[in-house]
C-alpha positions in Angstrom: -10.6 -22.8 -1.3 -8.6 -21.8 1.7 -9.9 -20.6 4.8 -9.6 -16.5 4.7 -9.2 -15.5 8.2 -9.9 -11.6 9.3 -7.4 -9.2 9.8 -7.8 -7.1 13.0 -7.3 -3.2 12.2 -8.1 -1.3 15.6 -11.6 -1.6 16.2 -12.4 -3.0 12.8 -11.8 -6.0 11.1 -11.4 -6.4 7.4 -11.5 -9.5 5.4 -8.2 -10.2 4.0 -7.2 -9.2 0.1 -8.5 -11.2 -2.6 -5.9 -13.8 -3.6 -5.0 -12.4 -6.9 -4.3 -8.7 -5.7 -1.0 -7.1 -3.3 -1.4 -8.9 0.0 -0.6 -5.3 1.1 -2.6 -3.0 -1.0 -5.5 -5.1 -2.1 -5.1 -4.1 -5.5 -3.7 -5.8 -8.5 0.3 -4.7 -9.5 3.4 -6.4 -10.2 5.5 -6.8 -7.0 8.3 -4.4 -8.3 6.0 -1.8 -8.0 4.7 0.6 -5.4 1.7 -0.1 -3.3 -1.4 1.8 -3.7 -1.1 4.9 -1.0 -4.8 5.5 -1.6 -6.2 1.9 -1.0 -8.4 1.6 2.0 -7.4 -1.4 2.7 -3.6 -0.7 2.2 -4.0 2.7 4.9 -5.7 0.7 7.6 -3.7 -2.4 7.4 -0.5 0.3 7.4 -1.8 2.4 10.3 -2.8 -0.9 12.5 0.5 -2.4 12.2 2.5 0.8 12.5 0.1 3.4 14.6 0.4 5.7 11.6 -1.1 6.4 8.1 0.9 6.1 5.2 2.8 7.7 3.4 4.2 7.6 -0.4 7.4 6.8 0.8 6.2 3.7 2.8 4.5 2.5 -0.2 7.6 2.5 -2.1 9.7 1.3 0.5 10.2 -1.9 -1.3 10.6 -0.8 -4.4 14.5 0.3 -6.1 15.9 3.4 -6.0 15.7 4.4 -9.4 11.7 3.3 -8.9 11.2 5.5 -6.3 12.9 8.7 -8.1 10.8 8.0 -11.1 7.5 7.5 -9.3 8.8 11.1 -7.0 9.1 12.6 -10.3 5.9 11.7 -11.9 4.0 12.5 -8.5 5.8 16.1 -8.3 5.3 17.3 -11.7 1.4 15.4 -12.6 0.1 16.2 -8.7 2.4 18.6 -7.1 3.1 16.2 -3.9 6.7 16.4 -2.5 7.8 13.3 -1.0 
């Protein structure tokens, strides 16, 4: 097994994410698709390397257009949050 080396978030460190999940999010979902906003791990990796927290918008930065219009739609009309 490799080596799995910390990853330095501000004053904390964090093991890195488990092989099989989003090297980004920790959790498991296909690549197409957005990261998990509400992962831990995803909002202090984000806000180390940016100096911010996340938003929904950054975790679907990645993704398509049409991906991101569907996901705004579903997290407007299920949670009320405008992105």
């Amino acid at each position: 097994m490799a080596e799995r080396k910390m990853i330095n978030v501000g004053a904390f460190k964090m093991l890195p994410a488990a092989p099989d999940t989003c090297q980004e999010c920790a959790v498991k979902h296909e690549p197409h698709m957005p990261h998990n906003k509400q992962s831990l791990f995803y909002q202090m990796k984000f806000n180390a390397e940016h100096g911010r927290w996340p938003t929904w918008k950054d975790a679907m930065a990645h993704c398509t257009p049409e991906l991101q219009a569907q996901w705004a739609k579903i997290l407007k009309d299920k949670f009320n949050i405008d992105i």
